[in-house]
Residue, then its C-alpha position, 0 to 999 in steps of 0.5 A: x145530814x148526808x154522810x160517806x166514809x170512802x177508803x182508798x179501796x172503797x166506799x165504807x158508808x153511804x146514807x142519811x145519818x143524824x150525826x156522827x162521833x169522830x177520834x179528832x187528833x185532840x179528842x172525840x167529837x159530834x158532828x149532827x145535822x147542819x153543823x158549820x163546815x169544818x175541816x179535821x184530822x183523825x186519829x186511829x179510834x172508834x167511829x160512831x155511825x147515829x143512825x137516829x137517836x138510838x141506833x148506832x153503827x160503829x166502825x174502827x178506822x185507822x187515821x184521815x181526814x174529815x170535811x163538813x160542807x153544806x150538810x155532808x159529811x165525808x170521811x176519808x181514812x185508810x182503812x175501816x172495820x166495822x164493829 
């Protein structure tokens, strides 16, 4: 799964991932390879890069959107810090 992070100032992350835990407005949520297209908010939290099964990056971002399409996923927010 292709996975890109962009804030209004740059691009965060661009790369392959396995998947990705996202702070949805209801609650923390997974999105792995090949998932159903989707289109969420978010809230301010923790975002959790899965590089593969074991090796994480974690970035906090403050709120924005989330769109899942054709095995890529793009994150639009604010702002990020990575962890």
């Amino acid at each position: 799964m292709t996975l890109e992070i962009l804030t209004p100032e740059k691009k965060i992350f661009s790369g392959e991932v396995f998947g990705v835990q996202l702070p949805g407005i209801t609650g923390l949520f997974e999105v792995l390879d090949k998932h159903a297209p989707l289109v969420s908010a978010l809230k301010t939290g923790k975002l959790k890069i899965l590089k593969d099964k074991t090796t994480t990056n974690s970035y906090n971002i403050q709120s924005g959107f989330v769109e899942v399409i054709n095995n890529k996923t793009t994150v639009l927010v604010e702002g990020a810090v990575e962890l």
